[in-house]
C-alpha positions in Angstrom: -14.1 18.2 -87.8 -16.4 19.8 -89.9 -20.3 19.3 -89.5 -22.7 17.9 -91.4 -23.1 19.9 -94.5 -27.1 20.7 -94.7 -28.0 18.9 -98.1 -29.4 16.0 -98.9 -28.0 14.0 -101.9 -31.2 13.5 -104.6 -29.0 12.3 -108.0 -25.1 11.8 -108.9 -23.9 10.4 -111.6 -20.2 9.9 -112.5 -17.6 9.2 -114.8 -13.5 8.5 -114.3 -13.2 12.7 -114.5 -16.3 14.4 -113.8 -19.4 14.3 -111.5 -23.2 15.5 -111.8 -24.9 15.6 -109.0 -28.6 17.4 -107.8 -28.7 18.0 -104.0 -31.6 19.7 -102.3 -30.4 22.3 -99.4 -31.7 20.9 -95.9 -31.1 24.7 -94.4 -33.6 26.4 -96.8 -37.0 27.0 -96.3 -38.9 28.7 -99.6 -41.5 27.3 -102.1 -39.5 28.1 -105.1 -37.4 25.2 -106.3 -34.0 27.6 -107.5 -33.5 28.4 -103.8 -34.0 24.7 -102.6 -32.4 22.5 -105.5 -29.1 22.9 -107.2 -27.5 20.9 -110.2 -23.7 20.7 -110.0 -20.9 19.5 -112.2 -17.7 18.7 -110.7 -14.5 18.1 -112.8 -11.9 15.9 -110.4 -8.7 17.4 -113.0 -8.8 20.6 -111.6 -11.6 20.1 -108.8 -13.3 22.7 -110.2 -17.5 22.9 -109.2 -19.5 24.7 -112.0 -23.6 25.3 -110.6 -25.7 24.2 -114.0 -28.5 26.6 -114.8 -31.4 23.9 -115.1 -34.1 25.1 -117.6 -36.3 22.0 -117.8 -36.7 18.2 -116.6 -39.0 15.7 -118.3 -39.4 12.3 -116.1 -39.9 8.9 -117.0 -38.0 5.6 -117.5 -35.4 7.8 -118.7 -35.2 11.4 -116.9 -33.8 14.3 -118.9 -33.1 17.5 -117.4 -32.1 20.4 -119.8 -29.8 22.9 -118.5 -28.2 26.0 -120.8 -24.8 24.5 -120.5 -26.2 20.3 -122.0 -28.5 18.2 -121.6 -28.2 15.1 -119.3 -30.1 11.8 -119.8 -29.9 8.8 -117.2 -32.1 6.4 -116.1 -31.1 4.2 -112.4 -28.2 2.7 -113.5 -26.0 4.9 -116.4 -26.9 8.3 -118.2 -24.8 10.2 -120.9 -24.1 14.1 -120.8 -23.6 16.3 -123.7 -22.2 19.0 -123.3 -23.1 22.7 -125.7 -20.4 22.5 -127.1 -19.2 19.1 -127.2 -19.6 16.8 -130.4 -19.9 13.4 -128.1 -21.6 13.1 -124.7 -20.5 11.7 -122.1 -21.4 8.5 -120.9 -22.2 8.5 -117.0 -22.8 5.6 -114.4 -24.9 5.8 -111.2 -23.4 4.9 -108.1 -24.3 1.7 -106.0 -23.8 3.9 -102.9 -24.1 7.7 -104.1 -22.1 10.4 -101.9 -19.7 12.6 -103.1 -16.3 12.3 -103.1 -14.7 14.8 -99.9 -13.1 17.0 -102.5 -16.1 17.5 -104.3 -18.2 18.3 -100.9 -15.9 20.7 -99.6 -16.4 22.5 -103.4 -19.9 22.7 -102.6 -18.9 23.8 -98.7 -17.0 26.3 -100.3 -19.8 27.6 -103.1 -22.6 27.8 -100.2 -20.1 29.2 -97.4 -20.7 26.9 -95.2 -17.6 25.8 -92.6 
């Protein structure tokens, strides 16, 4: 049995074939935020994990984070991504009890190397 991967859950937000998620690395000690905190998409056809490369967050009611590949919107209960080069977003929930599906965590096992 695998341990505890050394993260900490901070946002997800899902939809019936994708996942966005933040997590904030537990096993990481630096002051610069890029080492610590990582944005992730997660796309359940192919259970493929793409890292987002964030470029700015503004916070708020409604939180917006900017990355190169969309921009995501949410607020605590729903949120909508679009996508660069997508013509609709997509629309998002939050979780009642966020945690990632087991596929999706050993994606991110996989992308760190953890075991």
């Amino acid at each position: 049995m695998p341990q505890t991967a050394p993260f900490s859950l901070l946002y997800v937000l899902a939809a019936d074939d994708q996942l966005m998620f933040e997590l904030k690395r537990l096993d990481v000690e630096s002051d610069e935020p890029a080492k610590k905190y990582f944005w992730f998409h997660f796309n359940y056809h192919n259970n493929q994990l793409t890292p987002l490369t964030f470029s700015s967050m503004e916070e708020g009611e409604t939180q917006r984070r900017a990355f190169a590949e969309g921009l995501l919107e949410f607020d605590t209960a729903q949120g909508t991504y679009t996508p660069q080069a997508a013509t609709e977003p997509v629309k998002l929930r939050v979780p009642p009890a966020p945690q990632l599906p087991l596929r999706a965590e050993a994606a991110v096992r996989d992308y760190f190397g953890w075991q």
